[in-house]
C-alpha positions as CSV (number, residue, x, y, z in Angstrom):
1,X,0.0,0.0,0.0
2,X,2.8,2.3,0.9
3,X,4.8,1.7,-2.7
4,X,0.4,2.3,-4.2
5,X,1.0,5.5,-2.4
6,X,4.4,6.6,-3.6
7,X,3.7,5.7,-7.3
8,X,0.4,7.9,-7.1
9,X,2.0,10.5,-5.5
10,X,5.0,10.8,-8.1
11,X,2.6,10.2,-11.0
12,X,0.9,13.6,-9.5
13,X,3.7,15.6,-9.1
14,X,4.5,15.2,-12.5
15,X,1.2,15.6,-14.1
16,X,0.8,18.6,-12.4
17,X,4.7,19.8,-13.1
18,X,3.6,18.9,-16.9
19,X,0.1,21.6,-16.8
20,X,2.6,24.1,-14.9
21,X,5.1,24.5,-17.2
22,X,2.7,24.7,-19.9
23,X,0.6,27.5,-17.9
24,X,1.1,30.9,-18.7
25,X,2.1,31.2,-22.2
26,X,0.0,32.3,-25.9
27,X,-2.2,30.6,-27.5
28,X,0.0,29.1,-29.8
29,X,2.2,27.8,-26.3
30,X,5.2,29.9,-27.7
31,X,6.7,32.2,-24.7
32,X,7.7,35.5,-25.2
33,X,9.6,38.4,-23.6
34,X,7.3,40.1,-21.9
35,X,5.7,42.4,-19.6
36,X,2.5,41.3,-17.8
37,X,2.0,44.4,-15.0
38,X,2.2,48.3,-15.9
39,X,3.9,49.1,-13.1
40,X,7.1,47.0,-14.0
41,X,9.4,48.6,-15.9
42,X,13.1,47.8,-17.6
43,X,13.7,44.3,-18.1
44,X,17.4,43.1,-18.3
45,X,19.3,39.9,-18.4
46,X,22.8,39.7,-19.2
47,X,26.0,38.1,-18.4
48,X,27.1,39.4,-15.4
49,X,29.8,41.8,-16.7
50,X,28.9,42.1,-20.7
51,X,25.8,44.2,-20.8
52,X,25.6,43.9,-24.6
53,X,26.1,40.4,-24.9
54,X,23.0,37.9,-25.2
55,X,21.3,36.2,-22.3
56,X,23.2,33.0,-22.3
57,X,25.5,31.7,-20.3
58,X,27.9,28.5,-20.4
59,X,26.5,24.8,-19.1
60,X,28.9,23.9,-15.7
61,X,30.3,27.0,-15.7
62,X,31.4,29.7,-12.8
63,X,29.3,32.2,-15.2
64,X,26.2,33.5,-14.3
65,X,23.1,35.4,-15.9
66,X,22.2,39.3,-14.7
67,X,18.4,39.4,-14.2
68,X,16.7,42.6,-12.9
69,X,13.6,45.1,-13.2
70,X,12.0,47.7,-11.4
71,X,8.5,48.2,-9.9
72,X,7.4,52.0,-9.8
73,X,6.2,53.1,-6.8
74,X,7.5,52.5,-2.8
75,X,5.9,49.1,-1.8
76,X,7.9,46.2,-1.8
77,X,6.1,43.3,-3.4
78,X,6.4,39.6,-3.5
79,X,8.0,37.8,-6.1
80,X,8.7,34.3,-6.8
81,X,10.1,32.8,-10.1
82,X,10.2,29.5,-11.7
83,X,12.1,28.2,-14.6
84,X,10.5,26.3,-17.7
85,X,12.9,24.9,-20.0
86,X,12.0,24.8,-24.0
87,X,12.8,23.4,-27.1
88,X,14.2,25.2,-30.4
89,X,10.5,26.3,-30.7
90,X,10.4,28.3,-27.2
91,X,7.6,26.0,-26.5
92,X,7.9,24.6,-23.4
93,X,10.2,21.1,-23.5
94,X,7.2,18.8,-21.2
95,X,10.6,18.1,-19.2
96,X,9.9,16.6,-16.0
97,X,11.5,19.6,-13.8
98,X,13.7,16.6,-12.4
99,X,15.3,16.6,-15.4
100,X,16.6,19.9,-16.2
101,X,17.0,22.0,-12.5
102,X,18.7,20.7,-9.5
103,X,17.0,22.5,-6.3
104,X,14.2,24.3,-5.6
105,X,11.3,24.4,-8.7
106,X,10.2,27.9,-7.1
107,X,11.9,30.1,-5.2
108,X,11.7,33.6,-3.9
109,X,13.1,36.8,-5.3
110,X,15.1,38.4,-1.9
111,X,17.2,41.2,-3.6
112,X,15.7,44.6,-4.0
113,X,16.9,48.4,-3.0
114,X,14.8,51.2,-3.1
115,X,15.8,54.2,-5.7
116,X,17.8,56.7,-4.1
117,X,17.3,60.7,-4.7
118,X,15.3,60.4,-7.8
119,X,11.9,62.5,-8.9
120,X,10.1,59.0,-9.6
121,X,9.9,56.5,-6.8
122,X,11.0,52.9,-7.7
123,X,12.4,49.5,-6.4
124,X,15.1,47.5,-8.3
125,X,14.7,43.9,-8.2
126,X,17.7,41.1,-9.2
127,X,18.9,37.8,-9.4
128,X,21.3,35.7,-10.4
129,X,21.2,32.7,-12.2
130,X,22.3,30.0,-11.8
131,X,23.1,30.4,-8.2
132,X,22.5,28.5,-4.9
133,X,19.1,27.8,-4.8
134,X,18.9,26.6,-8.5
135,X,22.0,24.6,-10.7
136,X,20.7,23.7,-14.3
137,X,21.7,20.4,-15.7
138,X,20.4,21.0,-19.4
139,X,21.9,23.1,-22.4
140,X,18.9,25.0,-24.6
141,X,16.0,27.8,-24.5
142,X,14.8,28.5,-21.3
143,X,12.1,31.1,-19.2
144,X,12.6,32.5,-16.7
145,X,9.0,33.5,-15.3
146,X,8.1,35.9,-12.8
147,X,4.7,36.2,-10.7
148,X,3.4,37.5,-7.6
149,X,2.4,36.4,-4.3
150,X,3.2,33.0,-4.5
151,X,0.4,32.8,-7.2
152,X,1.9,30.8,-10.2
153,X,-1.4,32.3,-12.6
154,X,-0.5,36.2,-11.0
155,X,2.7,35.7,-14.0
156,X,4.6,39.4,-13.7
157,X,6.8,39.1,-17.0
158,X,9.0,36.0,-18.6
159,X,12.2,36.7,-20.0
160,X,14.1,34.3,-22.5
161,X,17.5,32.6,-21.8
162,X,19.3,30.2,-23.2
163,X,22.3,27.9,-21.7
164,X,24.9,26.6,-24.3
165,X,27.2,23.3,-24.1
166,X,29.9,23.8,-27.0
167,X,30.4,20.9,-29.0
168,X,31.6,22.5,-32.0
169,X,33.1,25.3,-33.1
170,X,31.9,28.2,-35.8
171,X,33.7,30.3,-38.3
172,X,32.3,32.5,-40.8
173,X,32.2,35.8,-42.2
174,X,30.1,38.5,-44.0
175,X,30.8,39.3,-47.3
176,X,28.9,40.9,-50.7
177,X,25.8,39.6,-52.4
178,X,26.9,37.6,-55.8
179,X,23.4,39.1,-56.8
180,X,24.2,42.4,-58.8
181,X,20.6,43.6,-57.9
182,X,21.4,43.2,-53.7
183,X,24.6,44.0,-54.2
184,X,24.3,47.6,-52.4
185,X,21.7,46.5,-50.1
186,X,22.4,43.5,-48.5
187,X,24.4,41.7,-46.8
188,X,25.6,37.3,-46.9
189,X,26.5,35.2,-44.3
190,X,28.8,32.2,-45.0
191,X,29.9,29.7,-42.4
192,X,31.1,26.3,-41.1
193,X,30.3,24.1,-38.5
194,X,33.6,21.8,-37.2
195,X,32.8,19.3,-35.5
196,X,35.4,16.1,-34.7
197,X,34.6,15.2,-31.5
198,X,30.6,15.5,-31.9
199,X,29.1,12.8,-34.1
200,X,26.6,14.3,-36.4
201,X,24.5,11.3,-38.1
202,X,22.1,13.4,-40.3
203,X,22.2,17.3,-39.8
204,X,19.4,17.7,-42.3
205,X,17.0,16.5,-39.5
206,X,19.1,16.3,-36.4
207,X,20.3,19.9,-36.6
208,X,18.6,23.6,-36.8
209,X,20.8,26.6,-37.2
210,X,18.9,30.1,-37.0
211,X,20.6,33.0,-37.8
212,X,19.6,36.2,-37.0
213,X,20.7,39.9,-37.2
214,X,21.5,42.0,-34.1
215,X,20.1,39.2,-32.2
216,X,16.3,40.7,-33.2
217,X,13.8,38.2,-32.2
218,X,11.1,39.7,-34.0
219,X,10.2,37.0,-36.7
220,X,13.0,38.1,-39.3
221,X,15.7,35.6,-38.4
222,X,16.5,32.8,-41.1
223,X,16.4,28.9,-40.4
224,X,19.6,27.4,-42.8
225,X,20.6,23.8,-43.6
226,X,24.2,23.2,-44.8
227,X,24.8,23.3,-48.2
228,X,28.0,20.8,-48.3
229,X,28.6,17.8,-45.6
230,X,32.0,16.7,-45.2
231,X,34.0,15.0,-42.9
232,X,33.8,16.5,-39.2
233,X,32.6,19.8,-41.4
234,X,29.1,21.1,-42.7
235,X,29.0,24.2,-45.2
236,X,26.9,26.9,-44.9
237,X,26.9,28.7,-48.4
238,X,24.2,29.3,-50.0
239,X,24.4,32.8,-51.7
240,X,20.6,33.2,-52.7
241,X,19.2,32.8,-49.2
242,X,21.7,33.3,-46.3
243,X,21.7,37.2,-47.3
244,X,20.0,39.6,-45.2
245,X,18.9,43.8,-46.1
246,X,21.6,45.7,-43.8
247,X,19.2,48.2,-43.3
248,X,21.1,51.7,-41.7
249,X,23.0,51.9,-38.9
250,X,20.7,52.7,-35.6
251,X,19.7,56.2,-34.0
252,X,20.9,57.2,-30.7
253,X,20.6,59.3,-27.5
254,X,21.8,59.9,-24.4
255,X,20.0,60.4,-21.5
256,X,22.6,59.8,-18.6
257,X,22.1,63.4,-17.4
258,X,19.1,65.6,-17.4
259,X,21.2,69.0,-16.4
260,X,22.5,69.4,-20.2
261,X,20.9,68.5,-23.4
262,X,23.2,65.8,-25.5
263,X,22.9,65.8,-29.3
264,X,19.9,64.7,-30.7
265,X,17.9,65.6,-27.5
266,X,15.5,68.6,-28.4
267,X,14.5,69.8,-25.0
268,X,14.2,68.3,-21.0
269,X,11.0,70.2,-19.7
270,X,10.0,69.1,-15.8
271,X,5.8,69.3,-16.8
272,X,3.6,68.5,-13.4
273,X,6.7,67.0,-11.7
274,X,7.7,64.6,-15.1
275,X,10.4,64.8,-16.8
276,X,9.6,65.2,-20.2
277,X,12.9,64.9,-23.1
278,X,11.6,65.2,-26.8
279,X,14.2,63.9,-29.2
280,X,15.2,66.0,-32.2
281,X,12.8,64.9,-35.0
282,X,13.5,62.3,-37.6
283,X,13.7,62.0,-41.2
284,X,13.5,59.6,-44.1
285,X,16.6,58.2,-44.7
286,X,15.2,55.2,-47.6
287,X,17.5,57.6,-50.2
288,X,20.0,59.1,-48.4
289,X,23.6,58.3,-48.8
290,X,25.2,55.9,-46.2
291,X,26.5,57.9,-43.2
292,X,28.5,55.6,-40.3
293,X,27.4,56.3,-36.8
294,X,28.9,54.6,-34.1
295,X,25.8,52.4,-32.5
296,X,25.1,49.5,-29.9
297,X,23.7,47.0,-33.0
298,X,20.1,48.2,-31.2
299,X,21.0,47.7,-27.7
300,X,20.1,50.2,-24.6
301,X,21.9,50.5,-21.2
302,X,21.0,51.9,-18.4
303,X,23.6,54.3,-17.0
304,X,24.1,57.9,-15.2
305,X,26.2,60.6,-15.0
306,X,26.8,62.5,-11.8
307,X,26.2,59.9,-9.5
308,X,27.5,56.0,-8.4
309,X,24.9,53.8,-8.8
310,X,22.7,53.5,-12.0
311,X,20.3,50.5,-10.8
312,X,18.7,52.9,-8.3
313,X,20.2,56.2,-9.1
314,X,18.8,56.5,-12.5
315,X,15.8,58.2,-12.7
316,X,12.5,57.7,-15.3
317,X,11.5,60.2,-18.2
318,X,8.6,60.6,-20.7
319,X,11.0,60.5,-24.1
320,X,9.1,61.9,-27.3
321,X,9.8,60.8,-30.6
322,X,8.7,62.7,-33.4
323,X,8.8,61.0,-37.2
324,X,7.9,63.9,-39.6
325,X,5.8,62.4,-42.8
326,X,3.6,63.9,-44.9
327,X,0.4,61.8,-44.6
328,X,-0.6,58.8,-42.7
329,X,0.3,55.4,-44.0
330,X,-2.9,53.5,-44.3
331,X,-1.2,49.9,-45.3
332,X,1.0,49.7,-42.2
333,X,1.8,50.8,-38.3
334,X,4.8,52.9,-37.9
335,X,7.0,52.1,-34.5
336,X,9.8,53.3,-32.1
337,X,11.8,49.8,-32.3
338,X,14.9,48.4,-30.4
339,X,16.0,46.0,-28.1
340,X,14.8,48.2,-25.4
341,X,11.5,46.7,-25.8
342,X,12.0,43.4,-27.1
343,X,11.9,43.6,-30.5
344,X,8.1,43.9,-30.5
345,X,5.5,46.3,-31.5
346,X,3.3,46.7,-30.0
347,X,0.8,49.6,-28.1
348,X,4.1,50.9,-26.2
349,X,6.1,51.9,-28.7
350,X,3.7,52.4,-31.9
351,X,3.6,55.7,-33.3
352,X,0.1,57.8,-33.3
353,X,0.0,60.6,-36.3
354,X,-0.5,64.0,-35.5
355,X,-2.8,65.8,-38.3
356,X,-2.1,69.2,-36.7
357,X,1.7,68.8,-37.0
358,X,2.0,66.1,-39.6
359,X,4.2,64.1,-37.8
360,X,3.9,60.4,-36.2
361,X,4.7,60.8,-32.4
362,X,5.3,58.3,-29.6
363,X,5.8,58.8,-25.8
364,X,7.8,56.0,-24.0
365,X,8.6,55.6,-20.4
366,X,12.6,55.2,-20.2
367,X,15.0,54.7,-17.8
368,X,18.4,57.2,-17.7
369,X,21.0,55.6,-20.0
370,X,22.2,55.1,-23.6
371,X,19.6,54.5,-26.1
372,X,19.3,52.9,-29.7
373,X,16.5,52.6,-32.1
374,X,15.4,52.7,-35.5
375,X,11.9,53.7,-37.4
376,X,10.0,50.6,-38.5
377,X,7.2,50.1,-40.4
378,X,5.0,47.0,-40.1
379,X,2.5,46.5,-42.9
380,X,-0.7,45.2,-42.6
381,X,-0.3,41.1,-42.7
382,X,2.9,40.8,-41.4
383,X,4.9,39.3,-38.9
384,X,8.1,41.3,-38.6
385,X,8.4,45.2,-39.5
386,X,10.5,46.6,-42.2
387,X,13.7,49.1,-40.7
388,X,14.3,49.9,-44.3
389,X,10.9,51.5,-45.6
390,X,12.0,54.8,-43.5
391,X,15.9,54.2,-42.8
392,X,17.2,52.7,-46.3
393,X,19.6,49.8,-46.6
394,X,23.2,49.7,-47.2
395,X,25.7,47.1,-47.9
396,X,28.3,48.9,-45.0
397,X,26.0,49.2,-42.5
398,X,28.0,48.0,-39.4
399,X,25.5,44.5,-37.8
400,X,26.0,41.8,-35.7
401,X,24.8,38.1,-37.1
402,X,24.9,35.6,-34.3
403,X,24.5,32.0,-35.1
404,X,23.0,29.5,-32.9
405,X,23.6,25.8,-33.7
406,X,20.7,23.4,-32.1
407,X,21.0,19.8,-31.8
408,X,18.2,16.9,-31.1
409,X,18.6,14.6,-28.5
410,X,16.4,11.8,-29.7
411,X,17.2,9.7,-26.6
412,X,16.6,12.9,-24.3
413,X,13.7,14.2,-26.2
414,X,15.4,17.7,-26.2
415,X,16.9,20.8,-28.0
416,X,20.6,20.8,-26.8
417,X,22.3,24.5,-27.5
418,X,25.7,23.1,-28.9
419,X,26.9,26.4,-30.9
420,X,26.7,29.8,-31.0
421,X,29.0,32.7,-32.6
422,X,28.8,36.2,-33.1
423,X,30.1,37.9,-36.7
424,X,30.7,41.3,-37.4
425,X,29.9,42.6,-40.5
426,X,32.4,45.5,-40.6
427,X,35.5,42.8,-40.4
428,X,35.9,41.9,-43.7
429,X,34.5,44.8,-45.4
């Protein structure tokens, strides 16, 4: 009777681990980076000490990930977070929790400060991962899911990760479109994978690699399968599809000080006790000659002048962005788009058009720092916006391609993350 009862209860456990981890994200299962409670405001995760690196961190490794946000307001709240590991898909995995996490499933959030001698009122919560409460065993996408009160269905935000176990090694570069007509525009990848001490039995259906530009998860990143397979090597070389519009290089602004105005900051107004910064006002670049700008690849950090701390030093501002244009676009959404909020669009950064002034304008609630961002358009239908319909695209605009190299476990049932490389575009150009 006692085994009846240990069987049942294990059987249980994992049933309901199973509907857990499947809780909480769209309809279609797929999570997202996102941002469930108004009140909750700049989302980071990093590794510790590289800011504008990727959330991933090494399997068995000393390394950890950076997680943090702020709540507005004074009242310390109670957070809790749980981990859900996925496949390739960023649908959740239906690993038993067992399998992937040694430790505690849930586990509080303890570190938070209060913001010190800013206009707007705030408390900066973080954690680091992995770290005592919570080793993980498995390479591959992860969540990292945040809720409230100890209620798993009050989720807060969820925030991608991913863990990688090298197993081969990457090398590649960027180089000009054979195709006369993309030639100015765009940009190809080539690459190989080595790989002669990982066995590799068919990498047509045992292997995805996604590339993707500037790390933007917003739909436009391109699935490739090796051209040529040779011994302890697979070819990536295909130059009709691996080639990607290099768009412009990315707008910026700094906002580490309120007491001066930096370039491309208009005005800082204090308006009922807010900070208000309007930017200096765009223009269409789709036919303007290539200018370099030295950018972050899309990438904001928070950061302050005049003072020590910038996780609770920094203060918040209304920033207003002003796209001049002539009418309103009726087969698409014009946006304010960056990494600084996820690669989506969305309500929070799409642009409203002003009849009276002829201008699309958006007000977003920032954090002090460094800023980049770009003007897109997404038309009606799609999935992922178009940078170049207002910026242009130019063959020497300075991007980042990372590569990530997936591998299926059949025997684990499993994505394992066993590559991932970063090339510059500007390095062989």
């Amino acid at each position: 009777m006692y085994k009846f009862f240990l069987r049942v209860f294990f059987i249980s456990y994992l049933c309901i681990s199973y509907c857990l981890s499947s809780f909480g994200s769209d309809e279609l299962g797929v999570y997202r980076n996102e941002i469930k409670k108004v009140s909750v405001h700049t989302v980071q995760c990093f590794p510790v000490g590289w800011e504008l690196s990727p959330a991933i961190v090494e399997l068995n490794s000393q390394n950890q990930l950076q997680f943090s946000f702020d709540e507005i307001g004074k009242d310390i709240q109670d957070y809790s977070y749980r981990i859900v590991h996925c496949n390739i898909d960023w649908k959740s995995s239906e690993l038993s929790e067992f399998d992937f996490l040694d430790g505690f499933a849930e586990n509080q959030i303890q570190d938070y400060e209060f913001s010190f001698n800013t206009n707007v009122d705030y408390v900066h919560y973080s954690l680091l991962l992995p770290n005592e409460d919570i080793k993980l065993k498995l390479s591959g996408n992860y969540i990292l899911e945040v809720y409230q009160d100890f209620d798993i269905e009050n989720v807060v935000l969820r925030q991608r990760f991913m863990v990688l176990d090298s197993k081969v090694e990457l090398k590649g570069k960027i180089k000009h479109p054979i195709d006369m007509e993309r030639r100015k525009t765009h940009q190809e990848i080539v690459f190989s994978i080595l790989h002669p001490n990982f066995l590799i039995d068919n990498p047509h259906s045992d292997l995805t690699v996604i590339l993707r530009q500037n790390d933007r998860s917003d739909g436009s990143q391109m699935e490739v399968k090796p051209i040529f397979i040779r011994k302890d090597e697979l070819v990536f070389d295909d130059n009709q599809e691996y080639v990607f519009l290099g768009n412009n290089e990315f707008h910026y602004f700094d906002l580490k000080s309120f007491r001066y105005q930096s370039i491309y900051i208009k005005s800082i107004e204090n308006v009922e006790e807010e900070t208000v910064v309007t930017l200096s006002p765009g223009k269409l670049n789709q036919f303007t000659p290539y200018i370099y700008r030295r950018d972050n690849n899309g990438i904001s950090l928070v950061s302050v002048d005049e003072r020590k701390e910038p996780t609770t030093e920094a203060d918040y501002a209304h920033v207003v962005f002003t796209l001049p244009f002539d009418n309103e676009l009726k087969h698409g959404e014009m946006y304010v788009y960056g990494a600084f909020n996820n690669w989506e669009c969305n309500d929070s950064n799409r642009m409203i058009y002003n009849y009276d002034l002829g201008v699309y304008q958006k007000s977003i609630y920032l954090k002090q720092g460094y800023y980049n961002y770009v003007y897109a358009l997404l038309e009606n239908g799609k999935d992922s916006p178009d940078i170049s319909y207002i910026e242009g695209s130019h063959w020497q605009t300075e991007n980042n391609y990372t590569i990530y190299v997936y591998y299926h476990d059949i025997g684990k049932n499993y994505d394992r993350l066993i590559g991932f490389k970063t090339l510059n575009s500007t390095k062989n150009f």
